[in-house]
N, C-alpha and C positions, 0 to 999 in steps of 0.2 A: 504493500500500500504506500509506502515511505521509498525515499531517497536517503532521506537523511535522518539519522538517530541521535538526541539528544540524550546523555546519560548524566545523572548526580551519580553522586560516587558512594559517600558512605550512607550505608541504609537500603544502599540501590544493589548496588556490585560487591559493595562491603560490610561485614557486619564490623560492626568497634562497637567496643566499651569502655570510656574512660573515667576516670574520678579526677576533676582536679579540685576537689575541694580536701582528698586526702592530707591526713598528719604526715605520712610518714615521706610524700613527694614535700612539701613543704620542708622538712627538718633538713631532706638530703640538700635538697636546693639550694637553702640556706649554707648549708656549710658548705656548697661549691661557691657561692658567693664570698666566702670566710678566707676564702684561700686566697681573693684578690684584694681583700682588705675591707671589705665591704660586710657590716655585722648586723645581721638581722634576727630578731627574734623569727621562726617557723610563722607565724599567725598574722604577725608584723609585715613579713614579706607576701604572705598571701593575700595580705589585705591591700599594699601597696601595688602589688601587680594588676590586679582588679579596678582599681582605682586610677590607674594612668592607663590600663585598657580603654576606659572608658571614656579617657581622658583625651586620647590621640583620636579615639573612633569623631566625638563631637567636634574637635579640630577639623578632619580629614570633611565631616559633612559640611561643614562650612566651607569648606575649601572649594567642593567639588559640587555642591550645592546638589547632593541627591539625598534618598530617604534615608537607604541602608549601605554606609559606608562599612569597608574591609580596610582593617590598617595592614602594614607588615607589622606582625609579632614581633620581630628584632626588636622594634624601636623601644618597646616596651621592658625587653632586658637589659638591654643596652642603659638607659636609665635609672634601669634598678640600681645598675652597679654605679653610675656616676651619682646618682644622687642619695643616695645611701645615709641613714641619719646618722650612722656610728660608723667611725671607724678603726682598725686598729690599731694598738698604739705601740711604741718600741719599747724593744724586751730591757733595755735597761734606765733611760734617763725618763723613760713614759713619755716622749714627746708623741703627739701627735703626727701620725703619716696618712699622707692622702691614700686614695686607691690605688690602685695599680691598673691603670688601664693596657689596656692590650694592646700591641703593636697593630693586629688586624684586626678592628672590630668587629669587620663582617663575619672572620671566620670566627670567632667568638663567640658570637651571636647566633651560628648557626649550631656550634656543638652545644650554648646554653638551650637552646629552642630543642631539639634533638632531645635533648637529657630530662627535657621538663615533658616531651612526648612520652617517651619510653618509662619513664616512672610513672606517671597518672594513667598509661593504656595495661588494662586488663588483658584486654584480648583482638584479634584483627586475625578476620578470616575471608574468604571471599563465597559468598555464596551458591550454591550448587547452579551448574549450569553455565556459569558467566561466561566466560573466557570462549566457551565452545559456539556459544549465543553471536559472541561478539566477531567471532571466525566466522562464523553462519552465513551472518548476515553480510559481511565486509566479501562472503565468495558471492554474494549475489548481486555485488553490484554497489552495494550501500554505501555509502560516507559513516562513521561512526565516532562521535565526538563528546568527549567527557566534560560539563558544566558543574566546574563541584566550588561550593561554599568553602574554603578551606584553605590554609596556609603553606603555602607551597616551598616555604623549607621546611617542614617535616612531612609533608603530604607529598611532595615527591619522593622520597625514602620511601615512604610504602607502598607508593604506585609502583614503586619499580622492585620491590620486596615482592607485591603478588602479579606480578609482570602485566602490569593491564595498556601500560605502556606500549607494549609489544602487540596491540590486538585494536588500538584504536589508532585515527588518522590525526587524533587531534586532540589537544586537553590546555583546556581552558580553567582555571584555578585562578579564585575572586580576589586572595591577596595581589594576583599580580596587577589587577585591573578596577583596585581601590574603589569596587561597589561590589555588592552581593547580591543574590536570588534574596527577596525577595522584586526587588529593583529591577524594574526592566531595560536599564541600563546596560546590566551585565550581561544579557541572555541576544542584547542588539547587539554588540560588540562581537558576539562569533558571528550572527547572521552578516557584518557587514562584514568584516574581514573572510570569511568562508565563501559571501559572494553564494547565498543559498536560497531558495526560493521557500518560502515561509508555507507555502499549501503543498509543497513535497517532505515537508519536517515533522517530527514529533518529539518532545522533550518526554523522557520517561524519568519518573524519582517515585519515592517513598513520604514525600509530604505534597498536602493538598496545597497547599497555600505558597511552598516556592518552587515547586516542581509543576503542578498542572496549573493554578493561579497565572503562577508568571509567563507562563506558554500564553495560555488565553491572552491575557492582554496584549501581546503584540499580531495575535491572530492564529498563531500554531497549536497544533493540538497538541493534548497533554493524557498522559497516561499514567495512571498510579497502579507504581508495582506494590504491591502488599505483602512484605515479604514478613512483616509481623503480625499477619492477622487479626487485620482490626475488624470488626463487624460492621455490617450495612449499617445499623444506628449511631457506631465512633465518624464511620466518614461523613452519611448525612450531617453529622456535628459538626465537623470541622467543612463541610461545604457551608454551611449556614455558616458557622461563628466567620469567615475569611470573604463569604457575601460570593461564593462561589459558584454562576447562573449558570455558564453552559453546559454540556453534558461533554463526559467525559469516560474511557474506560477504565474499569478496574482489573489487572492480571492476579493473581497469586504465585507466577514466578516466573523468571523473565525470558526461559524456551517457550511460554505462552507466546509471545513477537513473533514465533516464528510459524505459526498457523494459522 
């Protein structure tokens, strides 16, 4: 029916679980900060990371003047360390020493980003079918292009951890493009650069409100995979609660596309 396939990634292609409101990511964290002079209570720094998250996101919409701005995560660590409210002090006269900033921030920044993934993720799988779905489709002809919410210095590590890289044309990741699904911002940006015709498309995901919502509004159809098994009466909900009018399909898993 399609030329072209729109996929979200985790929820869609991917199961994850993570916790970042965990003690025990918090404590390690904290002490990788310890090491560059930078001293945080575990609680302290979770609360500050959350706090200047939210902080760059309100900047960045002002900047960019859309609804739902994507910052890069870096900038948020990167911070952490320079702005840090304690620091440590020297082993013998106790003077006070600044931080230790890094020669490469960036790469800094990506082994902190990286470190803060890997401790607060549970688990990351890819769900049955995928890969073979996405080979299916791509021998028939299809275009196949990843639309995912998501911070592409740690999200590329797992894209290519469950090689999905290796099976799409195309991946489009919101940090790079400083807006996110819900935003139809984000979902124009592949159509103009991909140069694709909107009534040969369909975005597939696992939420009603940034997966098929945001299709609709630019005109393309939308498809919710359901790979959690919500019932008729959870997505009636969330069609109502997101004001969600046109009709749209439900899969229960994603070799359903190919029938």
């Amino acid at each position: 029916m399609y030329k072209n396939y729109l996929f979200d990634l985790y929820g869609t292609l991917v199961d994850i679980k993570t916790d970042e409101q965990s003690k025990k990511l918090w404590k390690k964290l904290a002490k990788l900060y310890a090491c560059y002079g930078a001293v945080y209570k575990p609680k302290h720094l979770r609360k500050a990371f959350f706090e200047l998250d939210k902080e760059e996101r309100a900047l960045l919409k002002e900047k960019l003047g859309c609804e739902y701005p994507e910052i890069k995560l870096e900038k948020v660590f990167i911070r952490l360390l320079k702005e840090a409210p304690e620091m440590l002090t020297g082993p013998d006269n106790g003077n006070e020493l600044s931080v230790r900033i890094p020669e490469n921030e960036a790469v800094w920044a990506e082994l902190m980003a990286n470190a803060f993934r890997t401790l607060s993720r549970k688990y990351l799988k890819l769900f049955p079918d995928t890969l073979e779905t996405l080979d299916a489709l791509r021998e028939k002809g299809c275009k196949v292009y990843l639309l995912s919410n998501a911070q592409a210095i740690f999200t590329m590590p797992e894209i290519k951890l469950m090689h999905i890289d290796e099976h799409m044309d195309r991946l489009y990741i919101s940090s790079d493009y400083g807006v996110m699904k819900p935003d139809p911002m984000f979902i124009k940006a592949l159509v103009e650069a991909e140069g694709i015709d909107i009534s040969e498309s369909v975005m597939i995901g696992n939420e009603v409100r940034s997966d098929v919502k945001v299709a609709q509004s630019i005109g393309m159809d939308g498809i919710l995979l359901n790979n959690y098994g919500l019932s008729k009466e959870e997505i009636d909900k969330e069609r109502a609660v997101h004001k969600v009018t046109g009709d749209f399909k439900t899969i229960n898993g994603i070799a359903e596309l190919l029938n």
